[in-house]
DSSP file (Angstrom, degrees, kcal/mol; ACC not computed):
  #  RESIDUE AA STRUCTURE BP1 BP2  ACC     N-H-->O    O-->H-N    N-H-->O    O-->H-N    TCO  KAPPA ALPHA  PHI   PSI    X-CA   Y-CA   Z-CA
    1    1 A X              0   0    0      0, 0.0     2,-0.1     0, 0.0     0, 0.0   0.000 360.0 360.0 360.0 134.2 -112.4  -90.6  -67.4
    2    2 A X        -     0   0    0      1,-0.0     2,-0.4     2,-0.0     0, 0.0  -0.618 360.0-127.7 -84.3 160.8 -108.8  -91.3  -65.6
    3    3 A X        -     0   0    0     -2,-0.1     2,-0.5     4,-0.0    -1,-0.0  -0.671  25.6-128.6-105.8 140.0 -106.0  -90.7  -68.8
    4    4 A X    >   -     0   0    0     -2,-0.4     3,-1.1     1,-0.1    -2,-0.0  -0.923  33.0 -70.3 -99.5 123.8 -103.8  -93.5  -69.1
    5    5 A X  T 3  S+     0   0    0     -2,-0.5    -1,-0.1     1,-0.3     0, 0.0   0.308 121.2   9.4 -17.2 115.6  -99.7  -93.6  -69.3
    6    6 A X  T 3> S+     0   0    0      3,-0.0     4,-2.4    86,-0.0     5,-0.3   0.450  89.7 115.3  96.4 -11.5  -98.9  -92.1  -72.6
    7    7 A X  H X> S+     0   0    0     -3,-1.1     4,-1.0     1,-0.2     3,-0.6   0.955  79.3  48.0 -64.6 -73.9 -102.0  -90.9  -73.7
    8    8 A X  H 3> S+     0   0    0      2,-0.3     4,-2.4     1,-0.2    -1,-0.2   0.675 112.7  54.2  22.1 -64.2 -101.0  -87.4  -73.7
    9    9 A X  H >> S+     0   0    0      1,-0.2     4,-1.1     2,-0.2     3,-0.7   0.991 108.1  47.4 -47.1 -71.2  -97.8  -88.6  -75.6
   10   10 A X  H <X S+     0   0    0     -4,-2.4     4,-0.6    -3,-0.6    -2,-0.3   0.704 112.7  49.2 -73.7 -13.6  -99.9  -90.4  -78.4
   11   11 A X  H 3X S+     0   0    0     -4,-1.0     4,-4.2    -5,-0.3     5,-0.3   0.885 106.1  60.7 -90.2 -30.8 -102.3  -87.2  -78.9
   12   12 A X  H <X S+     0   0    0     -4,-2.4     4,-1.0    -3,-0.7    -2,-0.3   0.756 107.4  41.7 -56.6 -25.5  -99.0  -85.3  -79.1
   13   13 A X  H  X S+     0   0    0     -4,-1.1     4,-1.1     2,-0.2    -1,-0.2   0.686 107.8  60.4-102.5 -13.2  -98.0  -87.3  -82.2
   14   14 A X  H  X S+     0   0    0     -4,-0.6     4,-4.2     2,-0.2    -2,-0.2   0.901 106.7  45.2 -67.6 -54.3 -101.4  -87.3  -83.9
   15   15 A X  H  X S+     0   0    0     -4,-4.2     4,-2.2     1,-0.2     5,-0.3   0.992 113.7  49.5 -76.3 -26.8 -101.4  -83.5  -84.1
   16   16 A X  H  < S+     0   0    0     -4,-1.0    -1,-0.2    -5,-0.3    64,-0.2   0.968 115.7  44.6 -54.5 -33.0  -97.5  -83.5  -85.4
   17   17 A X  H >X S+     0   0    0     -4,-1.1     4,-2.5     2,-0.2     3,-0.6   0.923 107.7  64.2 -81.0 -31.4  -98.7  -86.3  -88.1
   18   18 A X  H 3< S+     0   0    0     -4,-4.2     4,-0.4     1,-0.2    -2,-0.2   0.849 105.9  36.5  10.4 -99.6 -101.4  -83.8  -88.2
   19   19 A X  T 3X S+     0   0    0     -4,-2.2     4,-1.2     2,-0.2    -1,-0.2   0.190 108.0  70.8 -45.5 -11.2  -99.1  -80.9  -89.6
   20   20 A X  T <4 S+     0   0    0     -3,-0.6     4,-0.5    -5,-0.3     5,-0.3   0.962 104.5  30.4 -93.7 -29.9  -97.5  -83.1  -91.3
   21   21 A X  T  < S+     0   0    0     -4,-2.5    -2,-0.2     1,-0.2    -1,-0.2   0.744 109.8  61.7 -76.8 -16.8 -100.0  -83.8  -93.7
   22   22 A X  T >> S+     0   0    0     -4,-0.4     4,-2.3     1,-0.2     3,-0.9   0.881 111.8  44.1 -77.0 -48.2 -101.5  -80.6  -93.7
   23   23 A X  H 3X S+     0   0    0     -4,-1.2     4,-1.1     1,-0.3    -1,-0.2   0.669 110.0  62.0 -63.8  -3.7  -97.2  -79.3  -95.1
   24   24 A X  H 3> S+     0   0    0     -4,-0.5     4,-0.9     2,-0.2    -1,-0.3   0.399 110.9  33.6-123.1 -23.7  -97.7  -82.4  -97.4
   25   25 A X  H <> S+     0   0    0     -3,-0.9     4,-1.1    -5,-0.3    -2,-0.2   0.833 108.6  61.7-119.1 -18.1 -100.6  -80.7  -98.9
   26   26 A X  H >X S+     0   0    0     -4,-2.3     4,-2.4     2,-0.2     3,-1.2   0.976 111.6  45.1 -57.3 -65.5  -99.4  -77.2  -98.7
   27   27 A X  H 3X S+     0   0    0     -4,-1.1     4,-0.9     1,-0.3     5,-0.3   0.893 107.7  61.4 -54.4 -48.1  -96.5  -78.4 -101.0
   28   28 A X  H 3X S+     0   0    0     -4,-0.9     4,-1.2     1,-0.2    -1,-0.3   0.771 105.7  37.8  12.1 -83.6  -98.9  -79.9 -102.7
   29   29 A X  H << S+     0   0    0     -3,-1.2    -2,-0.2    -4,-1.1    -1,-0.2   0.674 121.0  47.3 -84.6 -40.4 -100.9  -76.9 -103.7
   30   30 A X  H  < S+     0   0    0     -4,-2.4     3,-0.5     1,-0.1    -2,-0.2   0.499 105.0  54.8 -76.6  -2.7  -97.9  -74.9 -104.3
   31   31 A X  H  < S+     0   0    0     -4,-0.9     2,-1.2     1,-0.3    -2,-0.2   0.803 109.5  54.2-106.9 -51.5  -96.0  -77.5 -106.3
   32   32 A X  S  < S+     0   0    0     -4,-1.2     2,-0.5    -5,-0.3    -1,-0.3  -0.208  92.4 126.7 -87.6  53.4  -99.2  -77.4 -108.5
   33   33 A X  S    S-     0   0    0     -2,-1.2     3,-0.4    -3,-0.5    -3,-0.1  -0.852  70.3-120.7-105.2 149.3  -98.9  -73.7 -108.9
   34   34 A X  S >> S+     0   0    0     -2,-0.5     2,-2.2     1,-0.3     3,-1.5   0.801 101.4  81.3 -42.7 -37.8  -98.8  -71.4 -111.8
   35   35 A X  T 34 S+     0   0    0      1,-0.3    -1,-0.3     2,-0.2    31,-0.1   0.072  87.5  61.6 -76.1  32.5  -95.6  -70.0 -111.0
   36   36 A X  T 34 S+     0   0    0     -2,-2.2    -1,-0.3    -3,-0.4    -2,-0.1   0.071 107.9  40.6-139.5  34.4  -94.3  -73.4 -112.8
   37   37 A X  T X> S+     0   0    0     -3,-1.5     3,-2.7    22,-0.0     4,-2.1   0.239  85.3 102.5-135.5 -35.5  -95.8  -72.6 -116.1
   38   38 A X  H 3X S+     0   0    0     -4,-1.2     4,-0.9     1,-0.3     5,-0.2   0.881  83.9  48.0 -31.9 -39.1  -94.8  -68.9 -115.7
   39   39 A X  H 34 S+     0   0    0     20,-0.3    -1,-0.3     1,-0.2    21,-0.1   0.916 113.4  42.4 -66.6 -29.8  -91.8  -69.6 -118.2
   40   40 A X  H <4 S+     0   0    0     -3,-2.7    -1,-0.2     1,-0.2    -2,-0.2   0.582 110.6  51.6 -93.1  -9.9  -93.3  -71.0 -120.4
   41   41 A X  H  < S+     0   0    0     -4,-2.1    -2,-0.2     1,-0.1    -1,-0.2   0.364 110.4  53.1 -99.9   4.6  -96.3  -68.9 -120.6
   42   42 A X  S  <>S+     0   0    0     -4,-0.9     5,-0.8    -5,-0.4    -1,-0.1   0.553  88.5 127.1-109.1  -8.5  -94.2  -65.9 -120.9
   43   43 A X  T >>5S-     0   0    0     -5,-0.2     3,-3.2     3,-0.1     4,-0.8   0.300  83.4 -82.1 -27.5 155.6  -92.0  -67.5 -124.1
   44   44 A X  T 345S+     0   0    0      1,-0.2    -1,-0.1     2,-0.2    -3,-0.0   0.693 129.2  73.0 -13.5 -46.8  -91.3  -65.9 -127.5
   45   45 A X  T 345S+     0   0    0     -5,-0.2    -1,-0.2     1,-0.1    -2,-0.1   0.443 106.0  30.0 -25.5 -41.2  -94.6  -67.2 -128.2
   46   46 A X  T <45S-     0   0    0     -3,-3.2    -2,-0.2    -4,-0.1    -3,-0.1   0.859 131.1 -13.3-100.3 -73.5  -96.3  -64.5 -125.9
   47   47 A X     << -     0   0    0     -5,-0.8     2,-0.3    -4,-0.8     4,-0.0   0.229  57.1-150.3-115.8-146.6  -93.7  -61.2 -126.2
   48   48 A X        +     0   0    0     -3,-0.1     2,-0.3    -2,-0.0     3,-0.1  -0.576  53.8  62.4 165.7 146.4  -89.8  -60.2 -127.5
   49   49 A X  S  > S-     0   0    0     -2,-0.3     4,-0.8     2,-0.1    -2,-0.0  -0.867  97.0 -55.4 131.5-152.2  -88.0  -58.1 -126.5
   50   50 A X  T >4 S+     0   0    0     -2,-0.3     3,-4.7     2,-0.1     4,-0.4   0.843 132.4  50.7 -93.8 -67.6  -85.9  -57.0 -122.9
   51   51 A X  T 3> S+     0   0    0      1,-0.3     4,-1.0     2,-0.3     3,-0.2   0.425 105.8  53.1 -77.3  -8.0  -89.1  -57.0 -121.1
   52   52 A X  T 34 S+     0   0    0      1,-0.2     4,-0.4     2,-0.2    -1,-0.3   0.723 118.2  41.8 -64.0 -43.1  -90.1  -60.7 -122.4
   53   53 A X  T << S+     0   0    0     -3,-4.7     4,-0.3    -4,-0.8    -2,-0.3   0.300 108.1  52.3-123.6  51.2  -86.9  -61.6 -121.2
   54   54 A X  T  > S+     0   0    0     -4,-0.4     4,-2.3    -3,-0.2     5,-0.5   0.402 116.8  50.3 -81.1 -40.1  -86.7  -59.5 -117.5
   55   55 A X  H  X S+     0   0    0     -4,-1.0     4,-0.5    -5,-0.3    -2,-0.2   0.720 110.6  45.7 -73.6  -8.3  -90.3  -61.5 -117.2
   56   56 A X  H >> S+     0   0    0     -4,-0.4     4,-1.4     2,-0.2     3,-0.9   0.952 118.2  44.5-123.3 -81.1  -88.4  -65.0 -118.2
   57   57 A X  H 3> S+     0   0    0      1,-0.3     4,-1.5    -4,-0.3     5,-0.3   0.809 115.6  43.3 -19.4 -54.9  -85.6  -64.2 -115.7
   58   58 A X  H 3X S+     0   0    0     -4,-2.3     4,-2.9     1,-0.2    -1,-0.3   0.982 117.7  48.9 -74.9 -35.9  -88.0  -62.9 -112.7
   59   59 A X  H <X S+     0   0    0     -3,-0.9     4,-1.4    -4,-0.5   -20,-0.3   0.700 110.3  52.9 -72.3 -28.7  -90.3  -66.2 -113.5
   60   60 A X  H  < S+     0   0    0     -4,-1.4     4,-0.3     2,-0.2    -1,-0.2   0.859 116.1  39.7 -74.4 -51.0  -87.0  -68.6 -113.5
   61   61 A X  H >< S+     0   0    0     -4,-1.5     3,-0.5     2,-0.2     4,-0.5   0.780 117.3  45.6 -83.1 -44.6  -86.0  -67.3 -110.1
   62   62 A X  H 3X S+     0   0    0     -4,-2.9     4,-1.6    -5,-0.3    -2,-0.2   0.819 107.6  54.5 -87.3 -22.6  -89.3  -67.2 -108.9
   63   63 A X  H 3X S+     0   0    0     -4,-1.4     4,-1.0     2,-0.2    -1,-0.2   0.612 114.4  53.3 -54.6 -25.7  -90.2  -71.2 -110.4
   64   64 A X  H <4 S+     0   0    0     -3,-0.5    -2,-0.2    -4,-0.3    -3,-0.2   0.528 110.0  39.8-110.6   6.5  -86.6  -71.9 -108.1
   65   65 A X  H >> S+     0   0    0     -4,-0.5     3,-4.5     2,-0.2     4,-1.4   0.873 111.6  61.4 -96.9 -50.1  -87.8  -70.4 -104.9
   66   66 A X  H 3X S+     0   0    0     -4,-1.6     4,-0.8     1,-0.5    -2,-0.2   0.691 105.5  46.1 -26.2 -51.6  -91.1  -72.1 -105.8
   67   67 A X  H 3X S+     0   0    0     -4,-1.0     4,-0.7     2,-0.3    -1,-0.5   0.318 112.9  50.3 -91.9   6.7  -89.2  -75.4 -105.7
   68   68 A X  H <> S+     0   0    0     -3,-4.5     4,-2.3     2,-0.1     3,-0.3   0.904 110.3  52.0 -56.3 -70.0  -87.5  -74.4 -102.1
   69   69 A X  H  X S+     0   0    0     -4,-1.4     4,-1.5     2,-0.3    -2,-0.3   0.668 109.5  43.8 -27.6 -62.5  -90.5  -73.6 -100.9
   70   70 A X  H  X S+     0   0    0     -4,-0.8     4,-2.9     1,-0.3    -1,-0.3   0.838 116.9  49.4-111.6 -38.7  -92.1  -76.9 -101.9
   71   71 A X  H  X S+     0   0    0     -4,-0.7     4,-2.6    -3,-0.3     5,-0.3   0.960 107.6  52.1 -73.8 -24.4  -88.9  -79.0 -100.5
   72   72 A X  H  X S+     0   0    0     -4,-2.3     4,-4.1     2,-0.2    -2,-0.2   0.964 112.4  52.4 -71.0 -43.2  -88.7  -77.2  -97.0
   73   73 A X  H  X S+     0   0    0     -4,-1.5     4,-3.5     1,-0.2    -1,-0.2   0.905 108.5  42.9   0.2 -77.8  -92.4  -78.2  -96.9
   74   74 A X  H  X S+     0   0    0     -4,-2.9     4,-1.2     2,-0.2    -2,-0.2   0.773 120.0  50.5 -84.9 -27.5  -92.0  -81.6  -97.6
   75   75 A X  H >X S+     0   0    0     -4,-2.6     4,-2.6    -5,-0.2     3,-1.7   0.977 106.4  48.5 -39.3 -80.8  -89.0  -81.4  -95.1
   76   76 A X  H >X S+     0   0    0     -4,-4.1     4,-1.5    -5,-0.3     3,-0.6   0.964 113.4  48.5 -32.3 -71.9  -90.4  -79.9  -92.4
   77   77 A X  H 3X S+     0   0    0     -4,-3.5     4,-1.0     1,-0.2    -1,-0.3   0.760 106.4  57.5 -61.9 -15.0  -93.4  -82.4  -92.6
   78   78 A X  H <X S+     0   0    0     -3,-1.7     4,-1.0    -4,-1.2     5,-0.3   0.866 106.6  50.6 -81.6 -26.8  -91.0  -85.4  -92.8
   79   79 A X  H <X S+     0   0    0     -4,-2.6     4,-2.3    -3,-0.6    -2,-0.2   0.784 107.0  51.6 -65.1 -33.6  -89.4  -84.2  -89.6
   80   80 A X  H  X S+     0   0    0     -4,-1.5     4,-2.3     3,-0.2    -1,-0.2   0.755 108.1  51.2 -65.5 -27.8  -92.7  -83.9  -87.7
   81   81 A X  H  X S+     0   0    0     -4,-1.0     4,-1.8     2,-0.2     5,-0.2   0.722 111.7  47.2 -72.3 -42.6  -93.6  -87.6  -88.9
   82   82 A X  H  X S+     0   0    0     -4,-1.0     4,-1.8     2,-0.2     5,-0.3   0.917 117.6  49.0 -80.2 -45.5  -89.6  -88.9  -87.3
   83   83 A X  H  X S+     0   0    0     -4,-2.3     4,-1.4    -5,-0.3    -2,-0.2   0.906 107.2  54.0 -81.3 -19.0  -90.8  -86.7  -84.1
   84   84 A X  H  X S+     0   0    0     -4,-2.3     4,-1.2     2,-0.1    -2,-0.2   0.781 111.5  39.9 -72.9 -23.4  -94.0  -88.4  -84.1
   85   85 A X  H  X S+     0   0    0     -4,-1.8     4,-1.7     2,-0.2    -2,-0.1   0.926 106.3  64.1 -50.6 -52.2  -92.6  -92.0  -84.0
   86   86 A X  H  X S+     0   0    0     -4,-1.8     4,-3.9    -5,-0.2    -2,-0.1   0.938 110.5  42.6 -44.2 -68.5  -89.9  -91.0  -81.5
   87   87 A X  H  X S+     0   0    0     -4,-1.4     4,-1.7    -5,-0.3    -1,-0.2   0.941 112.0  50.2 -80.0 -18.3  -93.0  -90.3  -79.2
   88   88 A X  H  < S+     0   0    0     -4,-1.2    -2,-0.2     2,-0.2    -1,-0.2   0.906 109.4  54.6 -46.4 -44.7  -94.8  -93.3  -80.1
   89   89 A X  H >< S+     0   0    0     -4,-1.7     3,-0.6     1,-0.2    -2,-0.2   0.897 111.5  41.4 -60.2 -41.4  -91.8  -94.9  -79.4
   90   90 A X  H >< S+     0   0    0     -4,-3.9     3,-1.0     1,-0.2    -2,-0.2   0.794 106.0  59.7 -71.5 -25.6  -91.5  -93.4  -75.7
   91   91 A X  T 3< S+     0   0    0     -4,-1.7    -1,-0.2     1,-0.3    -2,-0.1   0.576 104.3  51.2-102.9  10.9  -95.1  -93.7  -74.7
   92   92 A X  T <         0   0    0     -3,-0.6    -1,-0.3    -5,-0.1    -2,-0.2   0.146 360.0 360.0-115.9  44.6  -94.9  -97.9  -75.2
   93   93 A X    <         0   0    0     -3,-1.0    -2,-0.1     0, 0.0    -1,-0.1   0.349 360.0 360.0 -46.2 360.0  -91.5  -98.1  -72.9
């Protein structure tokens, strides 16, 4: 089967929208992670003491990389989605 102008292009922007959804669901899954109950499941409630709050402290820090993590994601995948348009756009010139 002869490939037609662009084709190539437009399979190139499928697998970036691809990835994108596949980071869209990675964030997803991480976004819905324990580590964003860790604070609360480690409260007064649970322990006292220094080491109740070293665990509150490491669990705080680690809930705000959580949420980096979950925006670079959702970055990252919005940028494959703008560079799959971009080539959508080039292969109907």
């Amino acid at each position: 089967m002869a490939t037609q102008p662009g084709d190539s292009t437009a399979a190139s922007a499928e697998v970036l929208r691809s990835r994108a959804r596949a980071l869209r669901a990675l964030a997803r899954r991480v976004d819905a992670s324990v580590l964003a109950d860790l604070v609360r499941l480690g409260g007064d409630e649970t322990w006292r003491g220094p080491t109740a709050f070293a665990f509150q402290t490491d669990a705080r820090r680690a809930d705000r990389w959580r949420e980096d993590a979950v925006a670079s994601l959702r970055r990252a995948a919005a940028q494959l989605d703008a560079r799959a348009a971009e080539l959508d756009r080039q292969a109907f010139r």
